[in-house]
N, C-alpha and C positions, 0 to 999 in steps of 0.2 A: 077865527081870523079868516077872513076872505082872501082866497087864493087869486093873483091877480095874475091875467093868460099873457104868456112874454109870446109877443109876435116875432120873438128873434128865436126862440127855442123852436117854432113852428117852421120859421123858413129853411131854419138849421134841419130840421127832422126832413120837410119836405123835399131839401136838397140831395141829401145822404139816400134815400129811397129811392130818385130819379136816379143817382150817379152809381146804386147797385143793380138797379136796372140795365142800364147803359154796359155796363161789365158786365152781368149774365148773359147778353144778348151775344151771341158770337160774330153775328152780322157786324156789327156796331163796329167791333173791334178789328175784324178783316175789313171794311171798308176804309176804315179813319185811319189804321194803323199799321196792318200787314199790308194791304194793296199800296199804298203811298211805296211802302219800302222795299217792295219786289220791285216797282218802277224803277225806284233809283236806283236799287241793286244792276237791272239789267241794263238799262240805257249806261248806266256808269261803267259797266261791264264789253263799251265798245270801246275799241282799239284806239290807239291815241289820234288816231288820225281821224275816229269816227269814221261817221258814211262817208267819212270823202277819201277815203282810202284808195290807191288805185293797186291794182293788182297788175304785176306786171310775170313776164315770163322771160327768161333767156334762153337763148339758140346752145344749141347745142357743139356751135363753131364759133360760139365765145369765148375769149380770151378774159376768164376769172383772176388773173394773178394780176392785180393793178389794182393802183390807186382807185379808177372809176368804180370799177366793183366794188370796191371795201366801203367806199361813202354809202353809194347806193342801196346797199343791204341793209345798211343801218337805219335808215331814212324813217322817221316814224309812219310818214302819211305813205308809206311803199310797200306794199306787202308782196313778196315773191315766191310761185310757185313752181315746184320743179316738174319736169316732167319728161319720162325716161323714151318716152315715143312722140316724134314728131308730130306724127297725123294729129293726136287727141289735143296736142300743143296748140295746132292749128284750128283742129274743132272747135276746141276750146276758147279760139282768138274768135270765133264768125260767127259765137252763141252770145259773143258776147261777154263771157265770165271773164277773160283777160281785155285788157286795156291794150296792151302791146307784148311785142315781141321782140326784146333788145339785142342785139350783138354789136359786142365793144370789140375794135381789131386795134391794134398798133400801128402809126405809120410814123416812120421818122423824116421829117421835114426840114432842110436846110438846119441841121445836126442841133434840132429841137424835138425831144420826144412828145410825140402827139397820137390823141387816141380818134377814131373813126365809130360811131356811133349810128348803127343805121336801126331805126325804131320802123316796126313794120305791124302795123292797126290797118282798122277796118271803118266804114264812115257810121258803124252803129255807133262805137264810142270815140267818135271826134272829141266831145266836152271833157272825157277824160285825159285824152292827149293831148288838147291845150293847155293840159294842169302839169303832166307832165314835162313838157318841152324846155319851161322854165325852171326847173326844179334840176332837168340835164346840164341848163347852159348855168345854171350858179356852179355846177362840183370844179366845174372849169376854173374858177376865180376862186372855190377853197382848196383848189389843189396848185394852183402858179396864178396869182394876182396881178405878176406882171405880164402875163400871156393870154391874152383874151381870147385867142383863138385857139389854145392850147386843144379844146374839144373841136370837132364838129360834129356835126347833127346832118343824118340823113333819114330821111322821112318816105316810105314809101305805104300807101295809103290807096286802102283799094275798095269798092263797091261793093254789098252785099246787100241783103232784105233788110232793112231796117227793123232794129228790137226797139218799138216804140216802149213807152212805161205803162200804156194800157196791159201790153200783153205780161209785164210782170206783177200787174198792181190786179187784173180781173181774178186769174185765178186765186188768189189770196183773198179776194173777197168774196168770192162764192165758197170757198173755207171756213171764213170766218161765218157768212152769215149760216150758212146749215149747222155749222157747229154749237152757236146760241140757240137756233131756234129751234132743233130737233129736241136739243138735251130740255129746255125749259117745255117744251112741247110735252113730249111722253113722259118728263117725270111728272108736271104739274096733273096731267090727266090720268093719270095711274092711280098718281095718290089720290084724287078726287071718285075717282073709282072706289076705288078702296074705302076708303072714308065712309061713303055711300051706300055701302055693303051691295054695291049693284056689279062689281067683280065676281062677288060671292054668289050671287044670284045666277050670276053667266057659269059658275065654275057648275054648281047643280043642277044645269039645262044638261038636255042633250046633245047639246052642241059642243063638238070635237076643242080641248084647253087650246091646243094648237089656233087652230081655226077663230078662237077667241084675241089671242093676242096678236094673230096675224092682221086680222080684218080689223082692231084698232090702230097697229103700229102701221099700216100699210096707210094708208088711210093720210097719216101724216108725212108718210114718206111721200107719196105721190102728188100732196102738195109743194112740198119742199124741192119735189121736182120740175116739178111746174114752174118754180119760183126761179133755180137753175135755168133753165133751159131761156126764160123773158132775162136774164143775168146777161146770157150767153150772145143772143139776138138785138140785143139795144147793144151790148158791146163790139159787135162785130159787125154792122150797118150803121151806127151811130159814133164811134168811137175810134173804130178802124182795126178793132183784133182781128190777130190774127187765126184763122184756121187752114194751117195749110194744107189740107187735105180734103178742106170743105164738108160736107156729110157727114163721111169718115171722120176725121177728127171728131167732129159734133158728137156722132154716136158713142166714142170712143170715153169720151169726158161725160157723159150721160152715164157710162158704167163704171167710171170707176166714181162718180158722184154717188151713185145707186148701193154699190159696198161702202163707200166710207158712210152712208147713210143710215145701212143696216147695223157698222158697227157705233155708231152714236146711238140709236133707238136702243142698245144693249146698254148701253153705259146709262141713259134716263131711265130705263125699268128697274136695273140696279139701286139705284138713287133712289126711286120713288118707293122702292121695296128696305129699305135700310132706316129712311128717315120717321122720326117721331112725331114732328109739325113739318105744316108748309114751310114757317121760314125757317126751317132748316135746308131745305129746297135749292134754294138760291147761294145758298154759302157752298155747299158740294158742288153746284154744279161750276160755281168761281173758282172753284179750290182746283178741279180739272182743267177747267176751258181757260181760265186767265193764263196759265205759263205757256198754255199753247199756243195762243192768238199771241204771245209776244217774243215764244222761241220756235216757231212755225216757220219763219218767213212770209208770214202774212201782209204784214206792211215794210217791211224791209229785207235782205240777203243772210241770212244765217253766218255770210264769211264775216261779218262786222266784228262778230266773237271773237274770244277767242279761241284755240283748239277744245279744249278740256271742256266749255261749254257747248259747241258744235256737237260734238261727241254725245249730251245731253239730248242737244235737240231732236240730234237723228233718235231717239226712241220714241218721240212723239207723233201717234199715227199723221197728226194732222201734217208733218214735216213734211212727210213722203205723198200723203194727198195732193200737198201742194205743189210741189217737185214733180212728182208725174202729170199735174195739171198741164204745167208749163211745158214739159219736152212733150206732148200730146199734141198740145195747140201750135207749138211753137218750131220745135225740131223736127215735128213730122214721124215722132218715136212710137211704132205700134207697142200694144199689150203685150206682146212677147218680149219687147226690148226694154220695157221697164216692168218685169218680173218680179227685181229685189221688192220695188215700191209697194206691188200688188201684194208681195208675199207678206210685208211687215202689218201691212193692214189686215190681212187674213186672219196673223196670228193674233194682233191683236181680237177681232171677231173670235175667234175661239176662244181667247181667254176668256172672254165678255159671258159669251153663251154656258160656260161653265160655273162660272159663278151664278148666271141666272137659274141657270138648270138648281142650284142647291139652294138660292139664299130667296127668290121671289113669294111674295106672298098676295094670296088671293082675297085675304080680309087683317 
């Protein structure tokens, strides 16, 4: 009997094959299925108010026991931060991170209790003031509907440097870009190395292991600095960042670009030393860099969180890269005043070099 070939048992086989393909592949599965659901996870994971949240602060000769207070705290798009020393209150108001600064007084008006609301911002966040102004003059109408004037609103609004969004959006990107291109840099060329057996080759020269790993990791670093530095110069002639410090500043973000660099090139030799194929490559180094390009502060404020995740973020060196970027450029904050920053990167760097010290491999 002649066996007659069923083209449907063929596309059925040939399907089943592709679609355990597709499952073995890790890649396949962190791109089409993890990565999709960290996104939603995290952007889902902003405040109700999202980015448009404004952050406000109150004086410390605010009158808390009143109706205004009780709405206002509750406010979803309001987020309120306390703060037990004036000066940082006010720091605080002229970096930028607050919106305003509210004190509610009581004043009784032809035997009508009425409250005095003097809001005291800076012209960096005008657009967030405009958001709030309106949002002051409704509590008036959910607290006495027949009293329009029940609130007033005093506004006092003063001059400072302007924080354009160049100077929050550069550093975040010269973040982001060393972060991709180092890790994919040194793990890709390690393992290629490796591979090659022309690691092995270098490891039986007389030439110093040290001296070996330096002069390729260096190599990339110095590009990558190079890459900073044209980052730095088209944004601040072209763009208008700021460096207040001019030079100084410049140099200053040059080194702490130079260590977060050093500790990236640790984390790609790690990778390149762990992994069994190239595309396993690329999935480590997603599985690192993806939570940090999006709990960094990279494209947006870590305060959108909320606490319990902040809390997260700050372990991630790139956090505090970015964080010291900004008060370098921007606050005028030398190397000694952002120490925690430097210190968290440090550590991380030594945890890095420890691991390399045990787990690298020369073939």
């Amino acid at each position: 009997m002649q066996y007659k070939y069923s083209q449907l048992t063929a596309l059925i086989a040939i399907t089943k094959a592709s679609l355990l393909a597709i499952i073995k592949n890790p890649g396949s599965i962190f791109f089409s299925l993890v990565f999709p659901l960290v996104f939603i996870w995290i952007f889902g994971s902003f405040g109700n108010g999202g980015l448009n949240k404004i952050n406000i602060a109150f004086s410390n000769q605010s009158d808390t026991n009143n109706a205004v207070f009780a709405i206002l705290k509750n406010l979803p798009q309001i987020k309120i931060a306390t703060y037990s020393n004036e000066a940082l209150q006010k720091a605080d108001l002229e970096k930028g991170n607050l919106a305003a600064i509210i004190k509610i007084a009581s004043n009784d008006t032809a035997n009508k209790h009425q409250y005095l609301i003097n809001v005291t911002a800076t012209n960096a966040t005008s657009a967030e003031v405009a958001q709030l102004i309106p949002i002051l003059e409704n509590i008036s109408i959910k607290i006495n509907p027949d009293f329009k004037n029940y609130i007033q609103i005093e506004k006092n609004i003063y001059s400072i440097r302007a924080y354009r969004q160049i100077d929050f959006i550069l550093p975040g990107q010269i973040g982001f870009s060393i972060l991709f291109s180092t890790l994919f840099g040194i793990a890709f060329t390690f393992y290629n190395l490796r591979e090659q057996l022309i690691l092995k080759r270098f490891y039986a020269s007389p030439v110093n292991k040290l001296n070996i790993l330096t002069g390729i990791g260096f190599s990339r670093l110095f590009f990558q600095l190079i890459n900073v530095v044209v980052l730095i110069i088209v944004g601040r002639f072209w763009l208008g960042f700021t460096l207040i410090n001019g030079l100084v500043t410049f140099l200053e973000m040059i080194l702490i670009t130079f260590l977060m660099l050093i500790v990236l090139m640790g984390v790609g030799l790690i990778i390149s030393s762990v992994v069994k194929t190239d595309a396993t490559i690329s999935l480590l180094i997603n599985l690192f860099a993806l939570p940090q390009m999006l709990l960094s502060g990279t494209f947006f404020p870590i305060t959108v969180f909320p606490d319990w995740m902040q809390n997260i973020c700050s372990i991630f060196p790139l956090t505090h890269f970015n964080t010291a970027m900004r008060k370098i450029s921007f606050e005028g904050l030398g190397l000694v005043s952002i120490w925690q920053h430097i210190a968290v990167i440090g550590l991380w760097g030594l945890v890095v070099y420890i691991l390399i010290y045990k787990i690298f491999k020369w073939e």
